[in-house]
N, C-alpha and C positions, 0 to 999 in steps of 0.2 A: 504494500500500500504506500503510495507518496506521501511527501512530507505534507503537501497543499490537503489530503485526500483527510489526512488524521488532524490536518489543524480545521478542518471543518468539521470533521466529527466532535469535536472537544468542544467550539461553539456552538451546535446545536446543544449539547451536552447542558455548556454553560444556560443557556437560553432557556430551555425547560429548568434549569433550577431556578433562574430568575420567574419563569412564569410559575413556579410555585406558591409565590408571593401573592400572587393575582387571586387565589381560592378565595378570601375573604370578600371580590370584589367582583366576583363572577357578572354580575349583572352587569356593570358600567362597561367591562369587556364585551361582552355580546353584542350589549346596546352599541359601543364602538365598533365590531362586526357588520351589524348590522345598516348603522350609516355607513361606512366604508361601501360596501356592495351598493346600497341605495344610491350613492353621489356616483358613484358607476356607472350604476344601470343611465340616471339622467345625462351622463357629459355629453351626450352625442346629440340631446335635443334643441337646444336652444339652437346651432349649426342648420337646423334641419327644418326648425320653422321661420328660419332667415330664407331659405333655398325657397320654399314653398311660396314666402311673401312676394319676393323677387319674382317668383314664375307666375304669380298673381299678377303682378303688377305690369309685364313686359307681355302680356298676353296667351303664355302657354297654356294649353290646356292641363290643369293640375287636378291628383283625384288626393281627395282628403280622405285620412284612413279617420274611420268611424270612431274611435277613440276620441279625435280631435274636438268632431261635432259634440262629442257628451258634455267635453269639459267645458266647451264654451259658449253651451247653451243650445246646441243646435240655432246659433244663427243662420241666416241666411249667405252662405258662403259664395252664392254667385253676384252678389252686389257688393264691389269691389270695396267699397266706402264702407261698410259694417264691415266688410272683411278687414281689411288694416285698421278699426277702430279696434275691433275684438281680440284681431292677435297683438295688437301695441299692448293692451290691458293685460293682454294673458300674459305676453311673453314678461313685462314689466312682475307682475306678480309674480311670475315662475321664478325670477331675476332672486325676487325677496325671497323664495322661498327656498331658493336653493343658496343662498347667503347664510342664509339663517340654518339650515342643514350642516352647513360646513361650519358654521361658530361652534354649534352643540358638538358637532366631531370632533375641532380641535378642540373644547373646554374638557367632554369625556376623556378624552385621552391624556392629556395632560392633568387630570386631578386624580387621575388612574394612577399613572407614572410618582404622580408627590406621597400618591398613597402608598406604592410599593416601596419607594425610596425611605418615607419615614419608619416604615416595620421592619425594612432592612438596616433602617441608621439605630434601631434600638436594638436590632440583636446582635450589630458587629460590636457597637459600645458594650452590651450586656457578656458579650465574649471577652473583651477589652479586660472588664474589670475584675474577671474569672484566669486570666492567664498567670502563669507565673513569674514572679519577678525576674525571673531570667532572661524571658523577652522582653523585657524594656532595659536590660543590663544590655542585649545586642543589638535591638530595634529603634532606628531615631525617635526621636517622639513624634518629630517632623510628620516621619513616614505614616505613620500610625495617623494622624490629623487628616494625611492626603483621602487614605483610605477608607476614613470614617466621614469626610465633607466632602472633597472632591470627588472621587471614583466614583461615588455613591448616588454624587449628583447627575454623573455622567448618564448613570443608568434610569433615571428618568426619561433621558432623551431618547432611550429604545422604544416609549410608549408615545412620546409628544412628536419626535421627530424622525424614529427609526421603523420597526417593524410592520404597524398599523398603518402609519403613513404609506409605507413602501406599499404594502399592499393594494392599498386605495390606486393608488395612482399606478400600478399595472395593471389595475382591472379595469380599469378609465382608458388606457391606452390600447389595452385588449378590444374590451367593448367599441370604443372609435373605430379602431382598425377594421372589425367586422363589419359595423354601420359602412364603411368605408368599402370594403369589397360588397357588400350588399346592393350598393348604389350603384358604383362603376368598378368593378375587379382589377382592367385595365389601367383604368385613370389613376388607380390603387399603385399599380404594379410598377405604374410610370414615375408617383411620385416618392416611391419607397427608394429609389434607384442609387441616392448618397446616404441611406439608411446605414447599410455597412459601414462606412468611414465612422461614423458618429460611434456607431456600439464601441468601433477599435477603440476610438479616441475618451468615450465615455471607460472602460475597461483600465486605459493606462492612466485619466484621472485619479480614477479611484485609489489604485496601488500607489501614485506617486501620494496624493493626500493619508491614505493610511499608515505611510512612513511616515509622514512629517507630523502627523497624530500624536503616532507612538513616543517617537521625540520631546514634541512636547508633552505626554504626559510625565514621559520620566522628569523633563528636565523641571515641572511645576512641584516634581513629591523630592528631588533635589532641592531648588527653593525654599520650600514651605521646611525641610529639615534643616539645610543652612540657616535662618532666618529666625527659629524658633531655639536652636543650642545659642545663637551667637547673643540674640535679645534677653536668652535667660543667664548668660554669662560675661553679659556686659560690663560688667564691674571688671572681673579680669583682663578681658580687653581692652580694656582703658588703662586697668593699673598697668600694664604692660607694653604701654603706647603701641598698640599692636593696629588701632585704625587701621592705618593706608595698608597694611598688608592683609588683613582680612577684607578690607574693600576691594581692593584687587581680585581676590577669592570669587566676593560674591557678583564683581563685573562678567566674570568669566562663565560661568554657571549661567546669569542673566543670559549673556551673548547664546551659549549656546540656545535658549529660550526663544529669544530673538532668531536666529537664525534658522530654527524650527520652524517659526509661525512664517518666515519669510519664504520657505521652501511652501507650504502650502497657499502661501498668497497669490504665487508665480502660478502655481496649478491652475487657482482659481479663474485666473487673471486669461491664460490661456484654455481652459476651456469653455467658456462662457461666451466668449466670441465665436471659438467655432461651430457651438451649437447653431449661434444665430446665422453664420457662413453658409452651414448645412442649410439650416430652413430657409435662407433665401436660394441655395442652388436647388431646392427640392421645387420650392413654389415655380423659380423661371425655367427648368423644365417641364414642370405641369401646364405654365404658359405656352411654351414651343410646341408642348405635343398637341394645344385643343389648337392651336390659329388657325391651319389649315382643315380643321372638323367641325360639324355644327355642332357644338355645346352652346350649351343655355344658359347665361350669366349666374343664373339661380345655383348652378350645378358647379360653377366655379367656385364664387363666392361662398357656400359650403365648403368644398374641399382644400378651400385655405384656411379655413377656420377651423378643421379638421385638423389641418396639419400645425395648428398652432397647439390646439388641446394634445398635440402627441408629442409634440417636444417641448413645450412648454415643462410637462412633469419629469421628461425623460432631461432637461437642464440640470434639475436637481435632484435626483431619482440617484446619480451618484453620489452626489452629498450627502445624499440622506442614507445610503450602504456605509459609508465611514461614520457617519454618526452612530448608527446600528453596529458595527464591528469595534466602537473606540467603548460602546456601551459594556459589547461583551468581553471588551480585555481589561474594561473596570474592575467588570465584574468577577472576572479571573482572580482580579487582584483581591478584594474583597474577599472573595469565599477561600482564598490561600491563608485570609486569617481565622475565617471560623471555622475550617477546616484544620486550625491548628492546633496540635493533642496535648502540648504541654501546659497541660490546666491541671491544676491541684486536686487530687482524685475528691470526690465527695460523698464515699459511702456509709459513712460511719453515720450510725444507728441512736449514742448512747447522747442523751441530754438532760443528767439528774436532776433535782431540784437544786446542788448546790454543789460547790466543786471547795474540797476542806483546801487544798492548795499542796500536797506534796507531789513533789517534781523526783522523777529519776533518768538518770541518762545510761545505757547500761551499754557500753561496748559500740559508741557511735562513730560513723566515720561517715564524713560529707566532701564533697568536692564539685567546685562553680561548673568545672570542664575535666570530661572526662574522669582520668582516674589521677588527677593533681590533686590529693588530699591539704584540705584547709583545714580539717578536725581529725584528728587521729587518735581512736580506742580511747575515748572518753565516757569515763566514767564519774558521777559523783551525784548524791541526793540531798533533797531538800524537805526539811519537816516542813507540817503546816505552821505558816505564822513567822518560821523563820527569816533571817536576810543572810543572803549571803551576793560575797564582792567578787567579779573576775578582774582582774589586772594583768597585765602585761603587755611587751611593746605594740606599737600598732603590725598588726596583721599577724598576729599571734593568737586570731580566730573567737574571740570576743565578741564581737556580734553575729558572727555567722550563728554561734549558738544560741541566739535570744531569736535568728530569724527561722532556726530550728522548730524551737518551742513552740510559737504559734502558729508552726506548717507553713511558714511564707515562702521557704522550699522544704525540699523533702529527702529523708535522710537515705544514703545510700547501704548502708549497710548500719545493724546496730538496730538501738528501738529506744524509744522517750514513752516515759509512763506518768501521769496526771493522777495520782490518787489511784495507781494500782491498775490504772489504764491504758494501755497502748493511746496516746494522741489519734492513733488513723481511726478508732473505736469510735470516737466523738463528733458528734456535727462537725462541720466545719465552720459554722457561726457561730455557735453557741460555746466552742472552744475560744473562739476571738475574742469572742463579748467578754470572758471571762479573763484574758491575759489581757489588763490595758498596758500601754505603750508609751514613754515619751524619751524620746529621740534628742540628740546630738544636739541636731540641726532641725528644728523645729517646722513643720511647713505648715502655715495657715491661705486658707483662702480670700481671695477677693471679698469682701465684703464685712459685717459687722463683727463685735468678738462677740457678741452673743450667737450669731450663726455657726464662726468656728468653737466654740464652745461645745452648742449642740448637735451639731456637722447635719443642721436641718431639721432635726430630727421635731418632727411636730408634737411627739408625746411629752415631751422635754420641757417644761416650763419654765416662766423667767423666774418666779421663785424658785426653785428648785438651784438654778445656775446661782442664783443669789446666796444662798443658803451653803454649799459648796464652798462659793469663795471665802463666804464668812469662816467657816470651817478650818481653812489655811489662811488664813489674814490677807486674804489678795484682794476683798473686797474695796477696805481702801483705797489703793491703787487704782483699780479700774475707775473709781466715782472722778478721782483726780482726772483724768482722760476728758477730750471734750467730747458729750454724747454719751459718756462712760459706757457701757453696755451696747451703745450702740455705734460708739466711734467707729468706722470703717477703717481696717488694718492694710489696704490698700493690694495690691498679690503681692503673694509671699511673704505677709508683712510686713513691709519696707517702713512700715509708718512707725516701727514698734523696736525697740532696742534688744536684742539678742536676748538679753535676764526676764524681761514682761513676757517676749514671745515663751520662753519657758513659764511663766509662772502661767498662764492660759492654758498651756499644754498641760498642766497639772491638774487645772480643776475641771477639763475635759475627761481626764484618767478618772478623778475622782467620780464626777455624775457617772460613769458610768459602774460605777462601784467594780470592781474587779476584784477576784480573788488572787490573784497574783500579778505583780505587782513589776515592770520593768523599768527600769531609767539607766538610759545610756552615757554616761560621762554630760550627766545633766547641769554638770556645775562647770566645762569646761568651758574657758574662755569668758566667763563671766568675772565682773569685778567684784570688788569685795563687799557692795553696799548687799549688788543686787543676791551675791552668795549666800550673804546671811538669811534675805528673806527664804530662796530658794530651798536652805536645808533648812531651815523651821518649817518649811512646805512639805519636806522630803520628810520629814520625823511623825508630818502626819500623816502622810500617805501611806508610811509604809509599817504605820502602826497598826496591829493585829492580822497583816499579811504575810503569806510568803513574796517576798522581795529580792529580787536580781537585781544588783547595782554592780554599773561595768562604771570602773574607776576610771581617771586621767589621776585623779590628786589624791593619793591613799592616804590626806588627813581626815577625807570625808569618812573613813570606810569601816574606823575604827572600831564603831561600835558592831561591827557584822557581826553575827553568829560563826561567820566560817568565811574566809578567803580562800579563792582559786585561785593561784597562781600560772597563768597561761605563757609556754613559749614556742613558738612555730607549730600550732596546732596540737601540741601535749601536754598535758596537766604535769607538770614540775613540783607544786608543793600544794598542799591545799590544811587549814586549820585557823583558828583561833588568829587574831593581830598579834599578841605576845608568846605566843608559842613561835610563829613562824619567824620573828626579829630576835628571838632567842637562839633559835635554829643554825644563823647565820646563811640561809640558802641564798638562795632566788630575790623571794620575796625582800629579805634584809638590804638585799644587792639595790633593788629598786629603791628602796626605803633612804638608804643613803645616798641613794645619787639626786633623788629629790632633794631629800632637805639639805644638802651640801649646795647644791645650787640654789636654795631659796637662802640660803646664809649668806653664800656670796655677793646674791644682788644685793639683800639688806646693807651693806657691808661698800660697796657701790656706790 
């Protein structure tokens, strides 16, 4: 089988999946069947009672098919003056009436297309939010935006401007053509005669525009990926006077963009004249061949009109196969995400009334790729209630195992137990709900800190939010803020100082009450006003919890029930703060290299 034979196969393929979509909407589809075929069946008439007026008027004898007579009354069709008042009336209504046929076509079809677009844009996002963090560790976010706005949108166009349309308008060009041999076969035959040239030249349209399609779709999900890393990492680009050379970057990318849209411009540019080329060498043959024959102006003036209605859709009947072909490489692209298996399995069954909070990790080993271990035969448990600290340099596997615990990936060999339970046992919510989270690096969203507070959530009340803060003394704080509650923290927070942005993150963890309890080097980089609040935060969050605190400053960690001591993925020492600086190990090693250098600076 050819390569052209199986890339067709694969579009149909894709097509039926796309029109899968369409079940909820069966009707507006039909109903768009249905006018397609109708505007069809009519293209050839209005041609047809021009030819009849004409043969009216210049005196041939003309036989009206009995249809005619019903519709317009059975007037008196031999007096010529009711005859042209009747059919100006009719044809003029008919005019309206097939306007108004083709609005309802294109509105069906096009609110057809928004309909399948939007149930498709919620279950790529609803796929989106189910992947695992490993595909956004290798997928631009760019790309991922392309695929969920633009592709998405593209596949509208297979309903507004690809498949439905196409149809119509070969059936229109169908239906013509027979009216056409119906009438004169010959006169047919004479004026199809540059017909060939046009299909060649409509054929090599199409290929040249579907490359310069393709082109530009990559170079837009290019784009939209440059544009979205570089805008979210603006700060480093600056701090690195890096401007003119990341402009340069994204000049280059553009051009190619440009130079896409210029190669299908050139196309356009040269096929659209020789359609009109063709239609005028079609018509002044048709003229040469009647001069020397009695034809009847009526019979003329028809089969120009004919020949308008058949290249007319056949001008853009190409365009509209590359809209249809760029819909279904969208679409390609698209279902290559929801057809992607790396999603956090979600079979697990168990969701008690209450989870007491002991953790054990019993012979774990994890790695981002492949079989490059970041955790290796890690072992170590946690009562309920407990806190215990992991420490050690960076990438010494300290948070891979906090992204363990709450299945953010998934462990490759080895097993984590919640209370005596295998993690994979457990919902996959209801395990979440119960581990809250707060992060390094804090991310809030656009909008109020009461919304990132309660990430929406409508059950969530502002007493409630209020009551929390009061709980860690954050309350004050936020009143201080203008709006308090509602001040808008701008994306990403920018509006908000690294220590506040934690302290939010905290009484976020808090409403949602969790039984176990994470903070990731939650005091790092913070100064020392905002530090104080922070761990009188910390002392109440992670009172009557079990508690994971991943350290940067082991002055915070003191009070743990138990240190882990983490180095290249191995647990090196684990116990008590004064057991292990007793020890001399690891842990002591770290202990001194800190406060030797915090003596220093003092000293400074």
């Amino acid at each position: 089988m050819s390569r052209d034979v199986k890339k067709k196969a694969v579009d149909w393929h894709l097509l039926r999946r796309v029109f899968h979509y369409v079940k909820p909407y069966r009707k507006q589809f039909y109903l768009s069947i249905i006018l397609a075929i109708t505007l069809a069946a009519i293209t050839p008439l209005r041609p047809y009672l021009i030819q009849l007026t004409i043969d009216k008027v210049t005196g041939k004898a003309v036989h009206f098919p009995s249809w005619l007579n019903w519709i317009i009354g059975y007037t008196n069709l031999t007096d010529l003056e009711r005859f042209l008042v009747s059919m100006t009336v009719f044809q003029v209504a008919f005019l309206f009436f097939e306007t108004a046929l083709r609005f309802v076509f294109s509105f069906i079809t096009s609110v057809l297309g928004q309909n399948v677009v939007r149930d498709m844009r919620v279950a790529v996002f609803n796929k989106i939010l189910h992947l695992n963090l490993k595909q956004f560790d290798t997928t631009p976010i760019g790309t991922l935006t392309t695929r969920t706005i633009n592709d998405i949108e593209s596949i509208n166009d297979i309903f507004s401007d690809g498949l439905i349309p196409i149809v119509a308008d070969l059936l229109s060009i169908v239906i013509t053509l027979l009216t056409m041999f119906y009438i004169d076969w010959r006169l047919t035959l004479v004026c199809l005669i540059p017909f060939p040239g046009l299909l060649i030249a409509t054929y090599y349209f199409k290929e040249s525009v579907n490359k310069s399609f393709i082109k530009v779709r990559n170079a837009v999900a290019s784009l939209n990926a440059f544009v979205q890393e570089h805008l979210t990492g603006m700060m480093v680009v600056q701090a690195f006077a890096a401007e003119d050379r990341e402009f340069e970057k994204f000049k280059k990318i553009n051009r190619e963009h440009r130079g896409a849209n210029i190669k299908s411009i050139f196309a356009y540019s040269v096929f659209f004249p020789i359609v009109e080329v063709v239609l005028a060498i079609s018509t002044g043959i048709m003229v040469w061949w009647i001069s020397d024959r009695k034809i009847h102006p009526g019979l003329l003036i028809s089969f120009i009109l004919y020949l308008n209605q058949i290249f007319r859709p056949l001008r853009i009947i190409a365009d509209k196969f590359n809209v249809l072909q760029m819909g279904i490489i969208a679409s390609e692209r698209v279902f290559r995400v929801m057809d992607n298996p790396d999603e956090m399995p979600d079979t697990g069954k168990l969701e008690p009334a209450k989870i007491n909070g002991s953790i054990e990790f019993d012979h774990v080993w994890f790695a981002y790729e492949n079989e490059n271990y970041i955790l290796k035969d890690i072992n170590f448990s946690v009562n309920p209630g407990e806190t215990i600290a992991l420490v050690g340099h960076t990438g010494s596997g300290k948070t891979s195992i906090i992204s363990l615990l709450n299945r953010v990936y998934a462990v490759q060999k080895g097993s984590i137990k919640v209370d005596g339970q295998n993690i994979n046992d457990y919902k996959l919510d209801f395990l979440r709900k119960n581990i809250g989270v707060v992060l390094q690096d804090v991310f809030l969203f656009s909008g109020s800190i009461l919304d990132n507070i309660t990430l929406r959530n409508p059950e969530i009340s502002r007493e409630k939010v209020e009551e929390a803060a009061r709980m860690i003394e954050v309350h004050d704080f936020i009143m201080r803020l203008p709006g308090n509650y509602d001040f808008n923290v701008m994306e990403r927070g920018s509006s908000l100082s690294l220590g506040q942005r934690q302290l939010i993150s905290f009484i976020r963890a808090l409403l949602y009450n969790p039984s176990i309890l994470i903070l990731d080097e939650a005091t790092s980089s913070i100064d020392t006003e905002s530090e104080l609040l922070i761990q009188h935060a910390i002392d109440k969050l992670i009172s009557g919890r079990t508690s994971i605190v991943i350290a940067h400053r082991l002055s915070t960690i003191r009070k743990a029930d138990k240190i882990i001591v983490l180095d290249k993925g191995e647990i090196k020492e684990n116990g008590p703060h004064h057991e292990l600086l007793a020890a001399g190990g690891y842990y002591a090693k770290l202990h001194s290299m800190q406060f030797d250098k915090k003596k220093t600076s003092e000293l400074i």
